[in-house]
N, C-alpha and C positions, 0 to 999 in steps of 0.2 A: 364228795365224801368229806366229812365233817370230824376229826377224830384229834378233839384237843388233847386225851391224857398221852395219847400214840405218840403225837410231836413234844409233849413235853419231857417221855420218857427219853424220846429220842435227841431231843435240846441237853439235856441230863446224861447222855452219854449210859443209860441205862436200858438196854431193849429189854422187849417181855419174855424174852427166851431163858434170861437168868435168873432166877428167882434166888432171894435170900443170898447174893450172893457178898454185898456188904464192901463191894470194888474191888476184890480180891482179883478175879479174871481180866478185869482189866491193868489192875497194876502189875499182873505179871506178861500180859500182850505187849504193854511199855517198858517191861526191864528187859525182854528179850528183843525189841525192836530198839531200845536202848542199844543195849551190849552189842549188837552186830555190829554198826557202822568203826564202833572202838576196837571191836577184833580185828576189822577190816584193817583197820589205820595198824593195828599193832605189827598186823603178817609184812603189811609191806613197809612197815620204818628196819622189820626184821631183815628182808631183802635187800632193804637199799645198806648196810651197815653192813662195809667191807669187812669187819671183825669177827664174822659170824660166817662158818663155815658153807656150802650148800645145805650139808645135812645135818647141818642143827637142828637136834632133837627137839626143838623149842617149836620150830618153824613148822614142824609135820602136825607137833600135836596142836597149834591155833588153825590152821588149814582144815584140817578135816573137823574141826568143832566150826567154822567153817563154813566147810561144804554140810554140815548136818542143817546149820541155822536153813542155808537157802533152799535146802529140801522139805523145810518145815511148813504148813500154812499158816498163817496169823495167828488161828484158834489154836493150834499147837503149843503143848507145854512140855518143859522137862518136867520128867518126874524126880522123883528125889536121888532116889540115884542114879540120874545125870547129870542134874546139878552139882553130887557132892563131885564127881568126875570130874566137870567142867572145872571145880574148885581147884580140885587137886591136880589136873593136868597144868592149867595156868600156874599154882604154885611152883611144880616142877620145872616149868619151862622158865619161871623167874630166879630159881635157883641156881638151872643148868646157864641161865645169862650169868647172873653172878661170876659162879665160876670162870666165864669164857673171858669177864672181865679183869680177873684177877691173877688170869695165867699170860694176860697179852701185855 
C-alpha cells in the first residue's frame, strides 16, 4: 500500500481526523501532558516540606487536579471552566503557601 500524503500528514504530526484545526488540539494535548509531570514535582516538593501541615489546603487541591489529569485520555481537554478552576485553585494554593510562609 502506497499512501505518500497519509505519511506526510503523519511525518507532520497532522492526521486526517482534524480538519481545519490550525495545531490548536495538539498544542493543547502538550500543555496538559506538559503541566502534569510539574504538578506531579509540585505535590511532592509539597510532601517532602516539613513546614507544611498534612492538611494543607494546597496539597488536596494539586492532588485531585491530579488524580483528574490521570483519569483523563490524551484526546481529553479542559474545558474553560476547568481551566479557569485549575487557575484559580493553583493561585490559592500559592497564596495559602505564602501565608504558611510568613506565619513560620
Amino acid at each position: 500500500m502506497d499512501c505518500p500524503a497519509a505519511l506526510e500528514r503523519i511525518k507532520e504530526d497532522r492526521p486526517i481526523t482534524i480538519k481545519d484545526d490550525k495545531g490548536n488540539t495538539s498544542k493543547c494535548i502538550v500543555e496538559v501532558v506538559t503541566v502534569q509531570p510539574d504538578m506531579r514535582e509540585l505535590y511532592e516538593t509539597m510532601n517532602r516540606l516539613h513546614l507544611l501541615s498534612s492538611d494543607f489546603e494546597g496539597k488536596a487541591k494539586v492532588k485531585s487536579w491530579l488524580d483528574k489529569f490521570e483519569m483523563m485520555q490524551a484526546s481529553d481537554e479542559l474545558s474553560d471552566t476547568e481551566a479557569r478552576q485549575l487557575i484559580f485553585d493553583l493561585e490559592s494554593a500559592h497564596n495559602a503557601f505564602n501565608r504558611e510562609l510568613h506565619s513560620a
